[in-house]
N, CA and C atoms as a LAMMPS dump frame, in Angstrom:
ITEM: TIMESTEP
0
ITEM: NUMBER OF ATOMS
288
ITEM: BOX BOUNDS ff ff ff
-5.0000000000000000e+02 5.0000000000000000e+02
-5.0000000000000000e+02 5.0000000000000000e+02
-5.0000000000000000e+02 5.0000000000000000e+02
ITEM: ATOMS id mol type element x y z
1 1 1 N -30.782 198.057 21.874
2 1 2 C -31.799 197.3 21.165
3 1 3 C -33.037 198.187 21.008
4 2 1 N -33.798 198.398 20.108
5 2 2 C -34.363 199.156 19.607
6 2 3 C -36.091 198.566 19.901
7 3 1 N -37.214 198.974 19.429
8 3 2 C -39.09 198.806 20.211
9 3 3 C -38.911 197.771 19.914
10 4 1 N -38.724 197.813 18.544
11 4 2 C -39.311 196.358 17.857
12 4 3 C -38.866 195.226 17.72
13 5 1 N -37.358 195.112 18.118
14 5 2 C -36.392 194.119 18.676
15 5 3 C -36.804 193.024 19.881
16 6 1 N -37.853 193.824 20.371
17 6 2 C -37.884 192.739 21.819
18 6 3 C -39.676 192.588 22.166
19 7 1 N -39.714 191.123 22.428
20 7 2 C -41.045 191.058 22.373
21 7 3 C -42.136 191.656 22.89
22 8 1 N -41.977 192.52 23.991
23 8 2 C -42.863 193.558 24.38
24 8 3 C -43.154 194.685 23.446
25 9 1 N -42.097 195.187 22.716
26 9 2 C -42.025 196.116 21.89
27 9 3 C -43.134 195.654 20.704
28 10 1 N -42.824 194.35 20.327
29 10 2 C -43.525 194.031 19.32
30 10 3 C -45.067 194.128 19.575
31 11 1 N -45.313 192.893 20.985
32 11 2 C -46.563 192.977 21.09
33 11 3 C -47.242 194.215 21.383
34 12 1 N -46.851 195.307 21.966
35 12 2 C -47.467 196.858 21.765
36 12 3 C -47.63 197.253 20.698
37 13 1 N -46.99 197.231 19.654
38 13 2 C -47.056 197.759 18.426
39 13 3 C -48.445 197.498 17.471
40 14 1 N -48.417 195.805 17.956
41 14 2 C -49.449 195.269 17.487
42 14 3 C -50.911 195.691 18.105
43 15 1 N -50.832 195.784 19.555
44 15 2 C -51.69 196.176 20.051
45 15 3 C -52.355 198.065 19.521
46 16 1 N -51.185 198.735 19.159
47 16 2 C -51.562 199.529 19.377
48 16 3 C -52.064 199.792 17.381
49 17 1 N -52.013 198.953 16.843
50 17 2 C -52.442 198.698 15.428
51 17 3 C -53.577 198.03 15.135
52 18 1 N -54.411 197.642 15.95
53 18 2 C -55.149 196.964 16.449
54 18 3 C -56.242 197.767 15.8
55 19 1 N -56.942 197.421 14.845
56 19 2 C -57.962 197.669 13.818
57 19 3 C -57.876 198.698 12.56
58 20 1 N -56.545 198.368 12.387
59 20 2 C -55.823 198.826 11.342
60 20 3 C -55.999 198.653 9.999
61 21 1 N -56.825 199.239 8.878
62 21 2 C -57.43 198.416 7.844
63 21 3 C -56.441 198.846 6.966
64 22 1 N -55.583 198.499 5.951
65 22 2 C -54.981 198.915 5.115
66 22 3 C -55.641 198.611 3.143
67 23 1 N -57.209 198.678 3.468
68 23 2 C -57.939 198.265 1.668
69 23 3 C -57.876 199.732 1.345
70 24 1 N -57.186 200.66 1.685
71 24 2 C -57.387 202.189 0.959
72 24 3 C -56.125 202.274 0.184
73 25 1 N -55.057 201.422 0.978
74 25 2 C -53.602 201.54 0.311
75 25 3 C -53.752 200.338 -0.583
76 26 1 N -54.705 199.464 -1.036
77 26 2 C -54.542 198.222 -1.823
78 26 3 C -55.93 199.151 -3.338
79 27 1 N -56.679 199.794 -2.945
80 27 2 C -57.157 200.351 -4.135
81 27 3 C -56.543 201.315 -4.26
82 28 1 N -55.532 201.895 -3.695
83 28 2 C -54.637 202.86 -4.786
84 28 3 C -53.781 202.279 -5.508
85 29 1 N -53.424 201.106 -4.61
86 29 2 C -52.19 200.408 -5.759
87 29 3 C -52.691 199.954 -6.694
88 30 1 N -54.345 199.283 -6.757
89 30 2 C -54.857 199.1 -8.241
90 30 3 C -54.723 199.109 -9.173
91 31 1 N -55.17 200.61 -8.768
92 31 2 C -55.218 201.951 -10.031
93 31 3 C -53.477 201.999 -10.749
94 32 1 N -52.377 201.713 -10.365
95 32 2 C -51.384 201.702 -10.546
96 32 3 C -50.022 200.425 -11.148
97 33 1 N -50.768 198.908 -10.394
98 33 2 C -50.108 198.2 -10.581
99 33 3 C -51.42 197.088 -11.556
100 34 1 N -50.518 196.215 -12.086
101 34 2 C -51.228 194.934 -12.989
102 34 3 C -51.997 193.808 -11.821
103 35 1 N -52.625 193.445 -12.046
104 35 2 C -53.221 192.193 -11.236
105 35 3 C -51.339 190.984 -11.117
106 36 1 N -51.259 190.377 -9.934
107 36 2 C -49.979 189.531 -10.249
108 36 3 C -48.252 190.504 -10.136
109 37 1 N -48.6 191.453 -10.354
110 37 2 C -47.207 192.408 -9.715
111 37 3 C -46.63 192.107 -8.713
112 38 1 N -44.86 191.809 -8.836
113 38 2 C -44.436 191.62 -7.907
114 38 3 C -44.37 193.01 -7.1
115 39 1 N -44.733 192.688 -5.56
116 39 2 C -44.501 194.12 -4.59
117 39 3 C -43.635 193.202 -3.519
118 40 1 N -42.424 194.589 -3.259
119 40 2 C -41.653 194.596 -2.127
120 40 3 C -42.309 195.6 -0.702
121 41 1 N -42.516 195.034 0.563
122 41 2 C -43.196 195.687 1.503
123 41 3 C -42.43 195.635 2.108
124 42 1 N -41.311 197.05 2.599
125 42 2 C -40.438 197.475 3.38
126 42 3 C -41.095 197.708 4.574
127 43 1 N -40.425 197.184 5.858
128 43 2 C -41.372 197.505 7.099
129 43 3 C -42.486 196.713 7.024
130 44 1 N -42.909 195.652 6.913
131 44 2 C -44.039 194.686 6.843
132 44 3 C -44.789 194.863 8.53
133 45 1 N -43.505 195.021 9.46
134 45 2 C -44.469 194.804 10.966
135 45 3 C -44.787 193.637 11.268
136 46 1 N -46.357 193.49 11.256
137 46 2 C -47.294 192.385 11.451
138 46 3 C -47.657 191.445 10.179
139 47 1 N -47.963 192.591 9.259
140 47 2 C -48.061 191.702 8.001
141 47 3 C -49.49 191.987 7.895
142 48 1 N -50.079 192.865 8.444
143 48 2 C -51.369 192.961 7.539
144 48 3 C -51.258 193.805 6.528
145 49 1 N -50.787 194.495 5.997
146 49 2 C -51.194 195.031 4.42
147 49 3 C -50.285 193.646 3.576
148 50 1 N -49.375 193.208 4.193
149 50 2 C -48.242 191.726 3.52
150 50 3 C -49.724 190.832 3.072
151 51 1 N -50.485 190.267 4.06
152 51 2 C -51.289 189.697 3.891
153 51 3 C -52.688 190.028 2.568
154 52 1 N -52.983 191.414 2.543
155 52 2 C -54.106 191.831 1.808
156 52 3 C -53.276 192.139 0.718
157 53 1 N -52.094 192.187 0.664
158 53 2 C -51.758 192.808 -0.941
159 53 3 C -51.38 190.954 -1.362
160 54 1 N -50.875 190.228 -0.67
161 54 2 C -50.588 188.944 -1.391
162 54 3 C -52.13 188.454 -2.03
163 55 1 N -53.314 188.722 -1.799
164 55 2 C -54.412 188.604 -2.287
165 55 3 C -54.487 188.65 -4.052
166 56 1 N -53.653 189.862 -4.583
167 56 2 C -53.623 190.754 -5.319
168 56 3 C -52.553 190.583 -6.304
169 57 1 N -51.089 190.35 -5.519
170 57 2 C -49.771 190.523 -6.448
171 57 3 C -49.309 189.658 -5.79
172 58 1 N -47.923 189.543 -6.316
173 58 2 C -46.786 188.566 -5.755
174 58 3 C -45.926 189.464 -5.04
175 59 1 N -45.964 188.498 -3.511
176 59 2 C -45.454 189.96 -2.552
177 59 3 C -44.056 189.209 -1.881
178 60 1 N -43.069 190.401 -1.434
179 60 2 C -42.074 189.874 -0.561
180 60 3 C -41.9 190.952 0.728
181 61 1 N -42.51 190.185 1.734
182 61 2 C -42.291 190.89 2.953
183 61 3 C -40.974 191.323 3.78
184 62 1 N -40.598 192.104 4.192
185 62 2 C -38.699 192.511 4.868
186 62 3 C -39.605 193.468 5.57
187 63 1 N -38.367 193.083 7.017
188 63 2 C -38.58 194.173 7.99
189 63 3 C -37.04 194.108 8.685
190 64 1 N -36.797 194.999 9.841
191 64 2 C -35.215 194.844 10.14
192 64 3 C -35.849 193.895 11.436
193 65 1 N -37.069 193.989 11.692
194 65 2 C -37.176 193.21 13.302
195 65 3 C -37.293 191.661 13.049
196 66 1 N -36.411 190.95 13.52
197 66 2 C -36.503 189.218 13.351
198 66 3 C -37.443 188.768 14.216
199 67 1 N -37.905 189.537 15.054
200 67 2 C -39.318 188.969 15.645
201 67 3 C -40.883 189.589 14.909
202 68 1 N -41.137 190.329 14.611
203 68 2 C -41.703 190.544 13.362
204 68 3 C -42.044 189.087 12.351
205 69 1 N -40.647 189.093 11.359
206 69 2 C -40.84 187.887 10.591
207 69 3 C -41.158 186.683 11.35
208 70 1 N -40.304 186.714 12.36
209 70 2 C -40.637 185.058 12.954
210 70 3 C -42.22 185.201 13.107
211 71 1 N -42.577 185.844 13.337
212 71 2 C -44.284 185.74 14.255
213 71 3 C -44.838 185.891 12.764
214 72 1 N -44.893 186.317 11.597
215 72 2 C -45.486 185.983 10.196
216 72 3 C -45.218 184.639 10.123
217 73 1 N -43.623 184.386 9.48
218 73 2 C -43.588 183.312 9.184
219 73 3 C -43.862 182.034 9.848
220 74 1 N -44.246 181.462 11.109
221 74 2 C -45.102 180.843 11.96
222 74 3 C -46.477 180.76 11.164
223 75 1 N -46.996 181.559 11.334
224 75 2 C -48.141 181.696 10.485
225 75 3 C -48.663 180.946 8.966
226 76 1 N -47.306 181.458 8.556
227 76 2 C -47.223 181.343 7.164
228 76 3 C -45.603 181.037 6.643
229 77 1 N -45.881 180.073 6.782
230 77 2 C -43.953 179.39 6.636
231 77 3 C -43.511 179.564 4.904
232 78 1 N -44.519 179.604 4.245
233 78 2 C -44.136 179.871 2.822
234 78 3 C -44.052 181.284 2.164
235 79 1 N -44.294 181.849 3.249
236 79 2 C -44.114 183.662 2.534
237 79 3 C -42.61 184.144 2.605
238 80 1 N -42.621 184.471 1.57
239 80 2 C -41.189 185.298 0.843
240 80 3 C -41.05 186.855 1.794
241 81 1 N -39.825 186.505 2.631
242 81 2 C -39.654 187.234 3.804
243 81 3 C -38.458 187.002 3.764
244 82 1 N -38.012 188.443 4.025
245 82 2 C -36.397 188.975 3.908
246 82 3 C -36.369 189.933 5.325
247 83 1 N -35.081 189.724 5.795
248 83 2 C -34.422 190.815 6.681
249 83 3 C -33.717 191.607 5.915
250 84 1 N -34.084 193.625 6.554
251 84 2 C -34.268 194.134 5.6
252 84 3 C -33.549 195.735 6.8
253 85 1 N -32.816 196.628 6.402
254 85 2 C -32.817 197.702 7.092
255 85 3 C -33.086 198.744 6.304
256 86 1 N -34.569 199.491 6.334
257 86 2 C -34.752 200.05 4.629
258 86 3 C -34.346 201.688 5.124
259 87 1 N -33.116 201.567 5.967
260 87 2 C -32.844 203.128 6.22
261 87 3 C -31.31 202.888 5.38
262 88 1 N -30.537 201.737 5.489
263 88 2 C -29.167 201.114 4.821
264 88 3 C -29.213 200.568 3.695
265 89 1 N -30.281 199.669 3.987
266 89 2 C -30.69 198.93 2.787
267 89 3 C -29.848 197.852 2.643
268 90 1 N -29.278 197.66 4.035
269 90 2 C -28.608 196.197 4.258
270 90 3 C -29.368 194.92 4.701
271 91 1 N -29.267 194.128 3.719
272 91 2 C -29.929 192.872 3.959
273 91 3 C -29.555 191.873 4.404
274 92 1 N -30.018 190.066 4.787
275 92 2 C -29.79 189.282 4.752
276 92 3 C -30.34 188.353 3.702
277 93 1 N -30.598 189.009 2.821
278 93 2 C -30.737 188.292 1.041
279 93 3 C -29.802 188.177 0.541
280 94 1 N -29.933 186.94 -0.266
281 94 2 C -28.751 186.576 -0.92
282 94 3 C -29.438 186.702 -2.375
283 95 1 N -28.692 186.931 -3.167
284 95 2 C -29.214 186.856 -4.983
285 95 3 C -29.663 185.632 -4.782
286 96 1 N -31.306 185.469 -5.863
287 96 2 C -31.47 183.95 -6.135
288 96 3 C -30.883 184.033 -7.983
C-alpha cells in the first residue's frame, strides 16, 4: 500500500502542503484557457488548486488515492471526482 493510501500518509501530505498557494498556476491557465473550460486535474490530492480552478472553469477532480477523494468529496459531495491512475490511466469512470 502506497503514502497516500492510508490515512497517515494522507494527513502528512497535507500537512506538509500546508500554505500551498496554487493562483500562479490559475493565471497561467488564463492566459491559455476560455473563462468556463472544462479542466481535468490529475492528482487533485487535497483539492486546493480543484477548488481555485472550479472558481474559473468546469473542473473534474481524479486521483488514484480513495482517501484523498473521500476527504474532498465530504466537503463537497457535488464535485465531479473520478478514481484515476494517471501513470495507467486506469480508471473507475464509466462513459456518461
Amino acid at each position: 500500500m502506497g503514502f497516500y493510501h492510508t490515512d497517515k500518509g494522507v494527513a502528512d501530505y497535507i500537512k506538509l502542503a500546508d500554505g500551498y498557494d496554487g493562483k500562479e498556476l490559475i493565471a497561467e491557465l488564463t492566459l491559455h484557457l476560455k473563462p468556463g473550460a472544462t479542466v481535468l486535474e490529475p492528482g487533485m490530492g487535497p483539492g486546493k488548486d480543484l477548488h481555485l480552478l472550479a472558481r474559473h472553469y468546469t473542473v473534474t477532480g481524479s486521483d488514484f488515492s480513495k482517501i484523498f477523494l473521500d476527504r474532498y468529496r465530504a466537503d463537497n459531495p457535488d464535485a465531479d471526482l473520478f478514481r484515476l491512475d494517471a501513470i495507467t490511466i486506469e480508471t473507475d469512470r464509466r462513459a456518461r
